[in-house]
Backbone as ProteinMPNN parsed JSONL, in Angstrom:
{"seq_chain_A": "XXXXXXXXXXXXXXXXXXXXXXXXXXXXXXXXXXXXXXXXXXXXXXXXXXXXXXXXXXXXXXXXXXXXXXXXXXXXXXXXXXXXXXXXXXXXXXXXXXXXXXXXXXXXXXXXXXXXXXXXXXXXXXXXXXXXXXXXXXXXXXXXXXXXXXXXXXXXXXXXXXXXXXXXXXXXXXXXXXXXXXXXXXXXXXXXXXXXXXXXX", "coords_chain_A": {"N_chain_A": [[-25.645, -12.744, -29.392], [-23.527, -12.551, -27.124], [-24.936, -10.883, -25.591], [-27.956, -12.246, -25.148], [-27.004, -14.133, -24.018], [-26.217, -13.202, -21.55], [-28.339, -12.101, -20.396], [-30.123, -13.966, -19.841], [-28.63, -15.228, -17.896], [-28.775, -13.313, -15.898], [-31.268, -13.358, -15.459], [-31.948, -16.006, -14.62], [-30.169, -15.958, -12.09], [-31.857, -14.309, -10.861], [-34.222, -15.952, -10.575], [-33.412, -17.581, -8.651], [-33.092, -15.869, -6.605], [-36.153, -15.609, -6.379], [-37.41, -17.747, -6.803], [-38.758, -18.61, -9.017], [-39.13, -20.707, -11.794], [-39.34, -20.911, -14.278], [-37.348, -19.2, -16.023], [-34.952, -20.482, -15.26], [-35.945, -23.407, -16.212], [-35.793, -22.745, -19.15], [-33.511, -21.956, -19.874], [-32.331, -24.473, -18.952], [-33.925, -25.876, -21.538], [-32.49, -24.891, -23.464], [-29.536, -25.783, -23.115], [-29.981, -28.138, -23.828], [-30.923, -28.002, -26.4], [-29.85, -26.053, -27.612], [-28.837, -24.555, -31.29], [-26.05, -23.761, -31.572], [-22.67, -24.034, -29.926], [-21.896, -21.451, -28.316], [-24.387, -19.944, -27.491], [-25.295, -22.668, -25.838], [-23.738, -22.965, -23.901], [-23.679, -20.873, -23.031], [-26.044, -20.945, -21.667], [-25.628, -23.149, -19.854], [-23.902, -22.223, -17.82], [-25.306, -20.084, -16.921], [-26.764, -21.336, -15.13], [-25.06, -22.703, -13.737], [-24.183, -21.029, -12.268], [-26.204, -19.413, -10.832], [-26.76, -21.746, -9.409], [-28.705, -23.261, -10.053], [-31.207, -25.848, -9.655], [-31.757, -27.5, -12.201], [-29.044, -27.341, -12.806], [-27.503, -29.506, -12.022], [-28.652, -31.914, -13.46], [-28.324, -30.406, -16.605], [-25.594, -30.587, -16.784], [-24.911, -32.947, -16.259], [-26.356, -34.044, -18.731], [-25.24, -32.248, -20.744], [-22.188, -32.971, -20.804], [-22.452, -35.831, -21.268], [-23.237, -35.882, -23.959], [-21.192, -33.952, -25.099], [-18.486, -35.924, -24.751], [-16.532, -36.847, -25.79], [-15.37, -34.365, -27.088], [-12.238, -33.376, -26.632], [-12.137, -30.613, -26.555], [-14.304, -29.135, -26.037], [-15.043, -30.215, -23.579], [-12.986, -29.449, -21.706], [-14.013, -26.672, -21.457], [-16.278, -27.615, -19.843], [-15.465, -28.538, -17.753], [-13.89, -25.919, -17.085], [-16.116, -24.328, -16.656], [-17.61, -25.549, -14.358], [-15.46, -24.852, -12.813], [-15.589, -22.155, -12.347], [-17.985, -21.767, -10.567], [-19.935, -20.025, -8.235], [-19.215, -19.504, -4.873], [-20.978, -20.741, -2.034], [-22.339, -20.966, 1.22], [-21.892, -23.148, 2.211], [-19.389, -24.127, 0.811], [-19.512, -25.376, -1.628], [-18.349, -24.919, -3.628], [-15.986, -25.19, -3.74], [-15.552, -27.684, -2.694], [-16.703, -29.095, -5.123], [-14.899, -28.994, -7.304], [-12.359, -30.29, -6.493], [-13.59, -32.583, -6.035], [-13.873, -33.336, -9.049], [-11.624, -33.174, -9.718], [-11.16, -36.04, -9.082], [-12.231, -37.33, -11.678], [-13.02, -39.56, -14.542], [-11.94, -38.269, -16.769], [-10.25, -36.212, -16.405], [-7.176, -35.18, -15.894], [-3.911, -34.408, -14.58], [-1.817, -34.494, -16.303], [-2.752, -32.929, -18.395], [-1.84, -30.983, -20.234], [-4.257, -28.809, -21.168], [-6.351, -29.417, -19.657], [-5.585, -28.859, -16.805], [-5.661, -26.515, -16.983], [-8.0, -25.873, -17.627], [-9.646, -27.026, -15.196], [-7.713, -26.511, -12.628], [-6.299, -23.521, -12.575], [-8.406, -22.086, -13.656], [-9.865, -22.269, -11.39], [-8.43, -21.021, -9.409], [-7.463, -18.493, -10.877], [-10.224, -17.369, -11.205], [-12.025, -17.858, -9.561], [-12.618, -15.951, -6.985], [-14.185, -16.126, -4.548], [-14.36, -18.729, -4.135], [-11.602, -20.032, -3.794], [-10.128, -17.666, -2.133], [-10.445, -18.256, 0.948], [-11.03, -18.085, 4.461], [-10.382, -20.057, 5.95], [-8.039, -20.662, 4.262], [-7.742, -23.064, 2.496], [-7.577, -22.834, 0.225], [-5.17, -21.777, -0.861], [-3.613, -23.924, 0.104], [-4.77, -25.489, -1.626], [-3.748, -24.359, -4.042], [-0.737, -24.373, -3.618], [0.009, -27.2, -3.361], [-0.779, -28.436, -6.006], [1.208, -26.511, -7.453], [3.14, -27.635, -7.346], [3.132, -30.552, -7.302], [2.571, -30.197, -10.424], [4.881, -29.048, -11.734], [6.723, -31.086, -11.389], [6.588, -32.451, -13.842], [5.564, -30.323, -15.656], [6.789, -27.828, -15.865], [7.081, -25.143, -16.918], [3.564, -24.793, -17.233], [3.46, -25.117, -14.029], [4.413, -22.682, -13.632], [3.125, -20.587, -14.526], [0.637, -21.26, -12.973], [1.772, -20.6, -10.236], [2.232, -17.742, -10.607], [-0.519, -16.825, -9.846], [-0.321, -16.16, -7.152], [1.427, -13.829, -6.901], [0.484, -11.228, -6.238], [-0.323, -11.751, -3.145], [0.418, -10.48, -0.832], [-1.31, -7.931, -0.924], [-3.293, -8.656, 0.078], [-5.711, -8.881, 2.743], [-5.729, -9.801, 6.036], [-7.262, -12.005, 7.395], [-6.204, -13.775, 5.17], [-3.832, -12.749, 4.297], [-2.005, -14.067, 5.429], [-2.045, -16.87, 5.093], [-2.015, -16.812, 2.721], [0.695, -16.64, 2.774], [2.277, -18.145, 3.817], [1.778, -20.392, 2.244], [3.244, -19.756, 0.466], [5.453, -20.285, 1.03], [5.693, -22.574, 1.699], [5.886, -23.568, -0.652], [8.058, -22.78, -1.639], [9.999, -23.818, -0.059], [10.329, -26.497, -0.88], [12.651, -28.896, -1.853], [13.586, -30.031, -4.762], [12.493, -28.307, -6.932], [11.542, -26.317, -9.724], [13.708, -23.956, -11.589], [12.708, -21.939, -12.823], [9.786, -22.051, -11.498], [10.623, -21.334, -8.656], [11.841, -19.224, -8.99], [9.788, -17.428, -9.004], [8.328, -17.554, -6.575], [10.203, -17.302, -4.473], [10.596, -14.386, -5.053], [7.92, -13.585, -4.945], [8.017, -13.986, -1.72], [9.692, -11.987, -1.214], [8.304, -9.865, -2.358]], "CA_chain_A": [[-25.597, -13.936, -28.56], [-23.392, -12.402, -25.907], [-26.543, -9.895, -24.835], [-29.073, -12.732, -24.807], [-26.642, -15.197, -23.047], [-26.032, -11.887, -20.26], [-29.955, -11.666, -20.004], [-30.283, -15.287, -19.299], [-27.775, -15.616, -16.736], [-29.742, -11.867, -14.707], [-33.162, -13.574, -15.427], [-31.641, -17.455, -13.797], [-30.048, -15.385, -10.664], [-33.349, -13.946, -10.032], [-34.885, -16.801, -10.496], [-32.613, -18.427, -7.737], [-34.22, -15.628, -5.376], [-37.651, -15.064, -6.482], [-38.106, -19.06, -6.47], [-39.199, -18.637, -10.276], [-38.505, -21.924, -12.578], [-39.789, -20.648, -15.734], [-36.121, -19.149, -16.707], [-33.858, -21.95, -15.168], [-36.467, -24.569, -17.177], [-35.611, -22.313, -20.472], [-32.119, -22.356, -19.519], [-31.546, -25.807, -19.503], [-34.065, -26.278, -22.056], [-31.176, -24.216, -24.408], [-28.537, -26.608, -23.179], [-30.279, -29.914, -24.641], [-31.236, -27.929, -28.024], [-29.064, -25.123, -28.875], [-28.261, -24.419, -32.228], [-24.657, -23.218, -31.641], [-22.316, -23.659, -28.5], [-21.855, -20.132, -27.317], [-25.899, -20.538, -26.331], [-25.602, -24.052, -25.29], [-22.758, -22.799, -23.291], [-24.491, -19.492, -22.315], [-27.295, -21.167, -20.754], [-24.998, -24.318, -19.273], [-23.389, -21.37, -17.428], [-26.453, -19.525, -16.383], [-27.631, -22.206, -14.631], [-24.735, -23.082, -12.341], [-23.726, -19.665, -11.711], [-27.318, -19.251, -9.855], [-26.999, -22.88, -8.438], [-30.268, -24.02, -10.08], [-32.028, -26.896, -9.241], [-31.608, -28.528, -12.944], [-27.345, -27.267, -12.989], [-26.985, -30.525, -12.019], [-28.952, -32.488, -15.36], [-27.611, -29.787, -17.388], [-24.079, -30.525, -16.508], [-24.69, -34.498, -16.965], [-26.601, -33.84, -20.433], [-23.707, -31.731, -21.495], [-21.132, -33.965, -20.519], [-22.936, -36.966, -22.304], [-23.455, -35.808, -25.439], [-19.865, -34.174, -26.284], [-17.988, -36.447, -24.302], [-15.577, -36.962, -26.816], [-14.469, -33.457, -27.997], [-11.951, -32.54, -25.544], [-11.937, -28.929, -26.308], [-15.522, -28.926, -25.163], [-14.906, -31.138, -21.923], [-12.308, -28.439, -21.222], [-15.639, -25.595, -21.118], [-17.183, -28.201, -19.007], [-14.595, -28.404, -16.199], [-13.844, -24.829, -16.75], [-17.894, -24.09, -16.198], [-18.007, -25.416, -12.881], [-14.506, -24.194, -11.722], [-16.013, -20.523, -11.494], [-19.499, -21.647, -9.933], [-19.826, -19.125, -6.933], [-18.877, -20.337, -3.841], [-21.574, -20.935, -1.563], [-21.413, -20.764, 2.676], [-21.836, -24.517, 2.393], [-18.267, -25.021, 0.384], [-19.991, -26.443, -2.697], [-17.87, -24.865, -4.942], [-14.255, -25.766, -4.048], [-16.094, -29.179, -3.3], [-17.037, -29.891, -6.573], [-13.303, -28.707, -7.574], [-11.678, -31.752, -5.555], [-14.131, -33.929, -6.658], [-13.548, -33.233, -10.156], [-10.274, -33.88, -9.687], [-11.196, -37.81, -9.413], [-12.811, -37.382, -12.242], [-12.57, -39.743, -15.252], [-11.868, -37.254, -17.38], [-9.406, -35.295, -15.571], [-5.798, -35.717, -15.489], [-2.727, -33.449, -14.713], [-0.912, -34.192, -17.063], [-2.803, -32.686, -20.295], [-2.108, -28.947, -20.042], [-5.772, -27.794, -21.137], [-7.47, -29.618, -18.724], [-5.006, -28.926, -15.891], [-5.86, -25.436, -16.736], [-9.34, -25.55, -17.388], [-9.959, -26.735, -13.878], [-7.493, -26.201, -11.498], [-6.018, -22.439, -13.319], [-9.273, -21.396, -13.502], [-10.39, -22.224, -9.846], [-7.569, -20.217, -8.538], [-7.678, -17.276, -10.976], [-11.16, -16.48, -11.418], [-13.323, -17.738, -8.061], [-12.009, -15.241, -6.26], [-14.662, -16.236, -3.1], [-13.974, -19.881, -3.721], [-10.272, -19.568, -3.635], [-9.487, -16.992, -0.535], [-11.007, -19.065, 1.96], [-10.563, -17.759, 5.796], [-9.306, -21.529, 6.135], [-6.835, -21.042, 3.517], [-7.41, -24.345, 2.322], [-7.695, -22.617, -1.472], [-3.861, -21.925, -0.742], [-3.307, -25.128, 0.401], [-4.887, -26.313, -2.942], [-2.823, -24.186, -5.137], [0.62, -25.266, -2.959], [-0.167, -28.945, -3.53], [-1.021, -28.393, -7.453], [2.122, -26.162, -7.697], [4.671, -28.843, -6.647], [2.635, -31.609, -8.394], [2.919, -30.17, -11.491], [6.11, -28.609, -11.215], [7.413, -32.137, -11.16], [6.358, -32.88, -15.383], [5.517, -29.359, -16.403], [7.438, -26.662, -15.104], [6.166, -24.052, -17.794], [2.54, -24.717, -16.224], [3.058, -24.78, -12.706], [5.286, -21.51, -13.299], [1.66, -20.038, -14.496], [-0.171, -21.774, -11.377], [2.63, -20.148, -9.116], [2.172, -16.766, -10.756], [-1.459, -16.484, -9.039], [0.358, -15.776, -5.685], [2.064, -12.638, -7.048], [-0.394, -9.955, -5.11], [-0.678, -11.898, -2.19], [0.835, -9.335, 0.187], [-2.078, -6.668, -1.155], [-4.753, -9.384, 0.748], [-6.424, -8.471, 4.018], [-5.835, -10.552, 7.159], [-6.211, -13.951, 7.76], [-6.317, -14.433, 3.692], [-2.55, -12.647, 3.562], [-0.773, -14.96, 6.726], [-2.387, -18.265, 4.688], [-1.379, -17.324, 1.372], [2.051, -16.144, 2.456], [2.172, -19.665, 4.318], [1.291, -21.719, 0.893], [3.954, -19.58, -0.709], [6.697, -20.466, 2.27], [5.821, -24.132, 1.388], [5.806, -24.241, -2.003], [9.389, -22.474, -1.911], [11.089, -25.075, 0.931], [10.685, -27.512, -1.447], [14.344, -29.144, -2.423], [13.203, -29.762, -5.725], [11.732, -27.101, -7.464], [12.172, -25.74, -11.115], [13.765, -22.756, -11.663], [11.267, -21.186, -12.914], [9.088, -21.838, -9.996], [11.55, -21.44, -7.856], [12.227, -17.907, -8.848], [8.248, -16.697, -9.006], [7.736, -17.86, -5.369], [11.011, -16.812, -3.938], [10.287, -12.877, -5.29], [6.684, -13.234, -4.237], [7.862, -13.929, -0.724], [10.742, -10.835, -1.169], [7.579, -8.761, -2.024]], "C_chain_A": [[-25.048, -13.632, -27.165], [-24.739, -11.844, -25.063], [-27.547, -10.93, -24.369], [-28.176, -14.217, -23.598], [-26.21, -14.183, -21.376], [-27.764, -11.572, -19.426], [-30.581, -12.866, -19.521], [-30.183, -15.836, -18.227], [-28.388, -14.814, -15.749], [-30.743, -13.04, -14.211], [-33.018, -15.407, -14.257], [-31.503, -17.26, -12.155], [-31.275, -14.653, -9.993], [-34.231, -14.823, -9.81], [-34.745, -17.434, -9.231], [-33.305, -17.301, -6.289], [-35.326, -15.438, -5.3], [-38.455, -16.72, -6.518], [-38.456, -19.467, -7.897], [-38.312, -20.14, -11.079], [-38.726, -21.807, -13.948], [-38.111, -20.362, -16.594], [-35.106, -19.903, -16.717], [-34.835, -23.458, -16.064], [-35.841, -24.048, -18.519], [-34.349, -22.763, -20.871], [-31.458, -23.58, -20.249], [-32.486, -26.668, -21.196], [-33.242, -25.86, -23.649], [-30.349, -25.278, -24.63], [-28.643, -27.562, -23.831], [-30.8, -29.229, -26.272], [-30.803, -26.79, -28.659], [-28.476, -24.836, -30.116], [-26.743, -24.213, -32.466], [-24.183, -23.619, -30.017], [-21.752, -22.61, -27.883], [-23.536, -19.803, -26.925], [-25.706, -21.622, -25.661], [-24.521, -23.419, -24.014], [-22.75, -21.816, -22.296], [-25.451, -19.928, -20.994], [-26.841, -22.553, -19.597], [-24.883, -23.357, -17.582], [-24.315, -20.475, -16.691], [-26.997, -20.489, -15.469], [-26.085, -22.848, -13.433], [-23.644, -21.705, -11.621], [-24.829, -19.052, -11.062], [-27.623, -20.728, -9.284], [-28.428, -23.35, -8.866], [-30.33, -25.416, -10.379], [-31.322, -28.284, -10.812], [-29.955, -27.918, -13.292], [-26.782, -28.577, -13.253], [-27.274, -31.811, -13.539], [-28.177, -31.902, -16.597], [-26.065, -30.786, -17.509], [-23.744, -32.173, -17.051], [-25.051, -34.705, -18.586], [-25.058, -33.555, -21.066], [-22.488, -32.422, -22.151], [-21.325, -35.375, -21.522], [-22.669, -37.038, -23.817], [-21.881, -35.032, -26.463], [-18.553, -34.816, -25.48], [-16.24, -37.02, -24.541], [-14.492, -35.979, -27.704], [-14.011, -33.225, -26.518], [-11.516, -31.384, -25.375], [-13.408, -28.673, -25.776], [-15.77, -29.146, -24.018], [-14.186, -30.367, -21.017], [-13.361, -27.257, -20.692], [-15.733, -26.235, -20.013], [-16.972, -27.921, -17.965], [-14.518, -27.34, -15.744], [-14.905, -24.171, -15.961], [-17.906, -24.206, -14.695], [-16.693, -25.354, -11.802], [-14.883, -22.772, -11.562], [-17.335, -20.832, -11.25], [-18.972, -21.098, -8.22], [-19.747, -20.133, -5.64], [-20.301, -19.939, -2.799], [-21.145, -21.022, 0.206], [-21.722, -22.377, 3.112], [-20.235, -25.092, 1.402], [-18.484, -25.601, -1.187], [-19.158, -26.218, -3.804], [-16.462, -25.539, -5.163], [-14.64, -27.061, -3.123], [-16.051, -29.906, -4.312], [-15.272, -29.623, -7.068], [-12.469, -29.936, -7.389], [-12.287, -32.722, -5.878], [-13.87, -33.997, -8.232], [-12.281, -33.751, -10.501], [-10.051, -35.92, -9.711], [-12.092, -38.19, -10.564], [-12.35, -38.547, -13.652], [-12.04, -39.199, -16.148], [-10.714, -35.953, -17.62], [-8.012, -36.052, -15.122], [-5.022, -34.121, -15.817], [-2.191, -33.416, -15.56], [-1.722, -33.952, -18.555], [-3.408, -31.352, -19.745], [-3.433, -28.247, -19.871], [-6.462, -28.605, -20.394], [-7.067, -29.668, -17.161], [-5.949, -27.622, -15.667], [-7.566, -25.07, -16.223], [-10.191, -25.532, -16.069], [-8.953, -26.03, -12.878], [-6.854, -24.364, -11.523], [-6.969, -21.924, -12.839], [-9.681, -21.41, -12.476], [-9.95, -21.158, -9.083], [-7.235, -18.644, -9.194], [-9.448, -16.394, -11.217], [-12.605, -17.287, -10.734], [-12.668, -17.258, -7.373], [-12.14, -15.924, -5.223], [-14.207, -18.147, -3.118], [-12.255, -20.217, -3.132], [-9.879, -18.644, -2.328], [-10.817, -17.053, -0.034], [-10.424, -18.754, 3.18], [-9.374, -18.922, 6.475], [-7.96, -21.907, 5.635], [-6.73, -22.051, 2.601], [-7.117, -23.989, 0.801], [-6.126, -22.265, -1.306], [-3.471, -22.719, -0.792], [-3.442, -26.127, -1.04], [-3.751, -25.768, -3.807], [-1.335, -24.738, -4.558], [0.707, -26.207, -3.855], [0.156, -28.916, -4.757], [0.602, -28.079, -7.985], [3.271, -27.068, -7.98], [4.4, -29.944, -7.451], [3.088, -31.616, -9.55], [4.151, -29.357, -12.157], [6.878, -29.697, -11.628], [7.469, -32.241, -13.321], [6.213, -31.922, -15.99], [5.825, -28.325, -15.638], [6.636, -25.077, -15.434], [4.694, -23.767, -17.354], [2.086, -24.237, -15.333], [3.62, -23.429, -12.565], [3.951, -20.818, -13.712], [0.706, -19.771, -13.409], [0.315, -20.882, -10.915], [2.198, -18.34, -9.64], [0.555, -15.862, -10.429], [-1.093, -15.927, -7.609], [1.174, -14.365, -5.807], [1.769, -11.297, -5.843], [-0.518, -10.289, -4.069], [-0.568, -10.969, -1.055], [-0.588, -8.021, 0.216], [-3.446, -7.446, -0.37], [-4.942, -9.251, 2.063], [-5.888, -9.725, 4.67], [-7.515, -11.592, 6.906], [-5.986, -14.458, 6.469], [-4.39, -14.331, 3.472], [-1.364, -13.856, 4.744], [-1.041, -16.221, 6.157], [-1.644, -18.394, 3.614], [0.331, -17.401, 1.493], [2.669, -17.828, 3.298], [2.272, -20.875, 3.151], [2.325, -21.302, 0.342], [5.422, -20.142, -0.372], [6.278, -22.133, 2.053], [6.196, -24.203, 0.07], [7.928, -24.175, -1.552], [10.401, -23.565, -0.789], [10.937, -26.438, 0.388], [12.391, -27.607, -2.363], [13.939, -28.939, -3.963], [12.27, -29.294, -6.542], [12.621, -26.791, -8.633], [12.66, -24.503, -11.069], [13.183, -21.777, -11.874], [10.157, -20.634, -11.884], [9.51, -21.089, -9.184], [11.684, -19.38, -7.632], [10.715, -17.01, -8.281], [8.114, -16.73, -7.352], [8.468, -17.147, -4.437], [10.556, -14.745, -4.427], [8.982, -12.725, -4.693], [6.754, -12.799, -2.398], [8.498, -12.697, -0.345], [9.754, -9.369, -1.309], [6.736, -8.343, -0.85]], "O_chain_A": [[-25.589, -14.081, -26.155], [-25.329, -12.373, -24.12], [-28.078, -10.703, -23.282], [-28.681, -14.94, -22.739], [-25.973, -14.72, -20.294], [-28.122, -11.056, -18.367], [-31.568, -12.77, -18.792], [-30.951, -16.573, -17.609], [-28.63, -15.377, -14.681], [-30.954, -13.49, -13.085], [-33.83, -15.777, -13.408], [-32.119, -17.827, -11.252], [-31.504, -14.514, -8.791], [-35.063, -14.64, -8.922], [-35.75, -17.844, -8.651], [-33.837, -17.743, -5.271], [-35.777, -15.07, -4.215], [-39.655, -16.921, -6.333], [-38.477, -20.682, -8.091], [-37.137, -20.455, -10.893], [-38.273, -22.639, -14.734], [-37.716, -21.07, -17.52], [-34.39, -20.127, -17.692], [-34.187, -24.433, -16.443], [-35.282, -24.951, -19.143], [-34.032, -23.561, -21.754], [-30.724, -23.797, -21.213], [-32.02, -27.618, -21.825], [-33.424, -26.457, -24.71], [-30.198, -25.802, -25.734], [-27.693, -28.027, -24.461], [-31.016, -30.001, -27.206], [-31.102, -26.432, -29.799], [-27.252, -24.879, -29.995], [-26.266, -24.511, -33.561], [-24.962, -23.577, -29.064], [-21.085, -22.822, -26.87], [-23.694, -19.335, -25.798], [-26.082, -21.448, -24.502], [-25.032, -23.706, -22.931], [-22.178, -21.758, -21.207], [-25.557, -19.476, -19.854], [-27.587, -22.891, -18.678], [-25.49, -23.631, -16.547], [-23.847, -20.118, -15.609], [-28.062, -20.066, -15.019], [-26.358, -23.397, -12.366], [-22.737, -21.635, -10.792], [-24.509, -17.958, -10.598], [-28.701, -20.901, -8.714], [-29.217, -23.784, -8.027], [-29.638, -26.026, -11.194], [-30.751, -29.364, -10.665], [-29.708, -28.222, -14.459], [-25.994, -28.907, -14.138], [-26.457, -32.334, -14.296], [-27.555, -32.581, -17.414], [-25.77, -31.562, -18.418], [-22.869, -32.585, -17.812], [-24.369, -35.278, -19.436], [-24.177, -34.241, -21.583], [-22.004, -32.478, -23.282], [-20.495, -35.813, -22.319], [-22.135, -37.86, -24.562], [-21.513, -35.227, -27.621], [-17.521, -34.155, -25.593], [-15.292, -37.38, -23.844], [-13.535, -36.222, -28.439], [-14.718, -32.998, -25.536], [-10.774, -30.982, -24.479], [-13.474, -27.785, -24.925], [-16.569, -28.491, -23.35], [-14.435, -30.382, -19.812], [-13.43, -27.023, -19.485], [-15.332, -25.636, -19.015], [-17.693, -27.305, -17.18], [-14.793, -27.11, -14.566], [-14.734, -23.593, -14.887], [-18.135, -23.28, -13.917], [-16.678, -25.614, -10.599], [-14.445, -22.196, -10.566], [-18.073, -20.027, -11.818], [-18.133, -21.507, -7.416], [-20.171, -21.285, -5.554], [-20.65, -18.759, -2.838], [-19.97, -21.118, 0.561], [-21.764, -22.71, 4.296], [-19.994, -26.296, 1.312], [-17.596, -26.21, -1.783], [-19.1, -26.973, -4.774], [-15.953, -26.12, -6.121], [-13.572, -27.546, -2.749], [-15.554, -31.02, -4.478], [-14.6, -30.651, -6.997], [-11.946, -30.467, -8.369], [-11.706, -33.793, -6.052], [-13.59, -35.154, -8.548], [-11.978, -34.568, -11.371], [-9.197, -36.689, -10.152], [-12.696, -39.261, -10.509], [-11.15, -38.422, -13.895], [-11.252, -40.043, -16.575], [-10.463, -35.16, -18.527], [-7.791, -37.015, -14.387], [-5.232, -33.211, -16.619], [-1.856, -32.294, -15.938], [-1.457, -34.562, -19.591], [-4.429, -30.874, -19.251], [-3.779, -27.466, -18.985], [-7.65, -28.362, -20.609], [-7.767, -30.236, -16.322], [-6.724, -27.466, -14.724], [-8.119, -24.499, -15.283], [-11.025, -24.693, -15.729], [-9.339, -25.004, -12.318], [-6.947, -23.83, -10.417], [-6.871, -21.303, -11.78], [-10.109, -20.281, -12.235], [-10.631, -20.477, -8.316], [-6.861, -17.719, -8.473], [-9.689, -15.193, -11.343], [-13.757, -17.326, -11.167], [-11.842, -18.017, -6.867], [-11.174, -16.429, -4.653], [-13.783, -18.693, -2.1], [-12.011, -20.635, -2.0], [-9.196, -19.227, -1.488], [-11.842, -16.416, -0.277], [-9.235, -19.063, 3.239], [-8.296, -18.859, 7.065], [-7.127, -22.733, 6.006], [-5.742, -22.069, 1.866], [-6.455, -24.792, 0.142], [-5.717, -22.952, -2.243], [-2.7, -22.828, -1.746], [-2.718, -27.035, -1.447], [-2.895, -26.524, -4.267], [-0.834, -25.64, -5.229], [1.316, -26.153, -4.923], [1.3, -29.296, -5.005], [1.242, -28.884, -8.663], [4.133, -27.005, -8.857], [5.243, -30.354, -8.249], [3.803, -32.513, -9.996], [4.053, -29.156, -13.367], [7.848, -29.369, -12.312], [8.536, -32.052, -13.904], [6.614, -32.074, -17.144], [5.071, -27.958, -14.737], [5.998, -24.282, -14.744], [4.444, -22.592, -17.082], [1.13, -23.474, -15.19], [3.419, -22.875, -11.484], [3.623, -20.245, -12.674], [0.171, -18.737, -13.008], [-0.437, -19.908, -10.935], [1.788, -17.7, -8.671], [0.392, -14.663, -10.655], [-1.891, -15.143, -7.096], [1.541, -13.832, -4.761], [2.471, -10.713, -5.018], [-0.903, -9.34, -3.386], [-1.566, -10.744, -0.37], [-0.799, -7.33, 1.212], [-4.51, -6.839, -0.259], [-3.949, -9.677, 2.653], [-5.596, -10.678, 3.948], [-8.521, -11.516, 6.2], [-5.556, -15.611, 6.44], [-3.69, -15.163, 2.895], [-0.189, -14.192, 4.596], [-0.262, -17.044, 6.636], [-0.904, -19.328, 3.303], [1.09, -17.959, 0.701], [3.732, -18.318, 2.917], [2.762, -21.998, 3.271], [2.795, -22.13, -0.439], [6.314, -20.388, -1.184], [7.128, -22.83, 2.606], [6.965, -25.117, -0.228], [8.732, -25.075, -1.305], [11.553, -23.889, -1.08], [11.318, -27.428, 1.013], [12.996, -26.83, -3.102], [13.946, -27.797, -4.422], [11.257, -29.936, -6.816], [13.846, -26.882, -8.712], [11.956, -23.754, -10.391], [13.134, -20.782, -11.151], [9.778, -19.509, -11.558], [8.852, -20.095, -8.878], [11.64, -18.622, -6.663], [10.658, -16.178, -7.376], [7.71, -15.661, -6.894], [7.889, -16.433, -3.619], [10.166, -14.098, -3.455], [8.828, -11.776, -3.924], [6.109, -11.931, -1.811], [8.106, -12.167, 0.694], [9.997, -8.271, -0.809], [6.189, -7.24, -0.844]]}, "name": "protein", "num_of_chains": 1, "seq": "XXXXXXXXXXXXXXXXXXXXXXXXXXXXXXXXXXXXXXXXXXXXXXXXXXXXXXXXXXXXXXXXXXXXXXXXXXXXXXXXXXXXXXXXXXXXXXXXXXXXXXXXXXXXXXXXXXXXXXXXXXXXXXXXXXXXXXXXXXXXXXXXXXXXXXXXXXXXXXXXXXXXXXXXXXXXXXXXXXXXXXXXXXXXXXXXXXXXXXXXX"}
């Protein structure tokens, strides 16, 4: 299943430059009738990790039909917190919008993580943004949740560790987000300590 959900995802990204619709139709026609969800999930995933055309049906199908399990809704969010970032923004777009999502609340650990965790450890290109603003997001988040879950945001905060090892203008932004988080009065210890050593490195 991994192999054919790896051959899916090639055959979708080529699709996305060769114009082809035959593999992004297959794709999503997986998502609405997979037998199992590591295909349904394979091909969800294939399809907005080449930005195709039906990502967007997919993603509402999906959503529809397990609406209700929220260890699956968790995938969901997760899914389109690593969709590649685009030179239109679309990805840490959809991120922020998600965030007003019904669905979506801070305060329930696995779906803090699923989106905002995953945004910031594994879209690299969405996340170090010339603008910074993907700093700016994790800051904000940090402090937010900081406030009700310390244990959490001390996770969040531990994305900022390497910052110093990041190229110009990415390392003067992050080291900026990390010089905010830490001039906050109240801050957990926890936090408190991760941010303060980050800036000492």
């Amino acid at each position: 299943r991994a192999l054919a959900n790896l051959a899916l995802a090639m055959l979708c990204l080529n699709a996305a430059v060769s114009g082809d619709t035959l593999w992004p139709g297959r794709a999503y026609a997986r998502v609405k009738a997979a037998g199992n969800m590591t295909e349904r999930l394979g091909a969800l995933k294939a399809l907005t990790q080449s930005h195709a055309e039906t990502a967007g049906p997919a993603l509402a199908h999906f959503h529809s039909q397990f609406r209700h399990d929220a260890l699956v809704i968790d995938k969901w969010f997760s899914t389109q917190a690593q969709m590649p970032e685009g030179a239109d923004g679309r990805s840490f777009a959809r991120v922020k919008q998600l965030l007003q999502h019904p669905d979506f609340t801070l305060k329930n650990p696995n779906r803090a993580r699923s989106l905002i965790h995953v945004f910031c450890s594994a879209n690299p290109a969405g996340f170090h943004r010339r603008d910074a603003a993907g700093y700016v997001f994790w800051a904000e988040h940090v402090m937010q949740i900081d406030a009700f879950n310390p244990q959490l945001a001390a996770r969040l905060a531990r994305m900022m560790d390497r910052w110093s090892h990041l190229a110009e203008p990415y390392r003067s932004g992050a080291r900026e987000a990390i010089a905010r988080v830490a001039a906050k009065a109240e801050l957990s210890s926890g936090v408190r300590e991760i941010v303060e050593r980050a800036l000492a490195s």
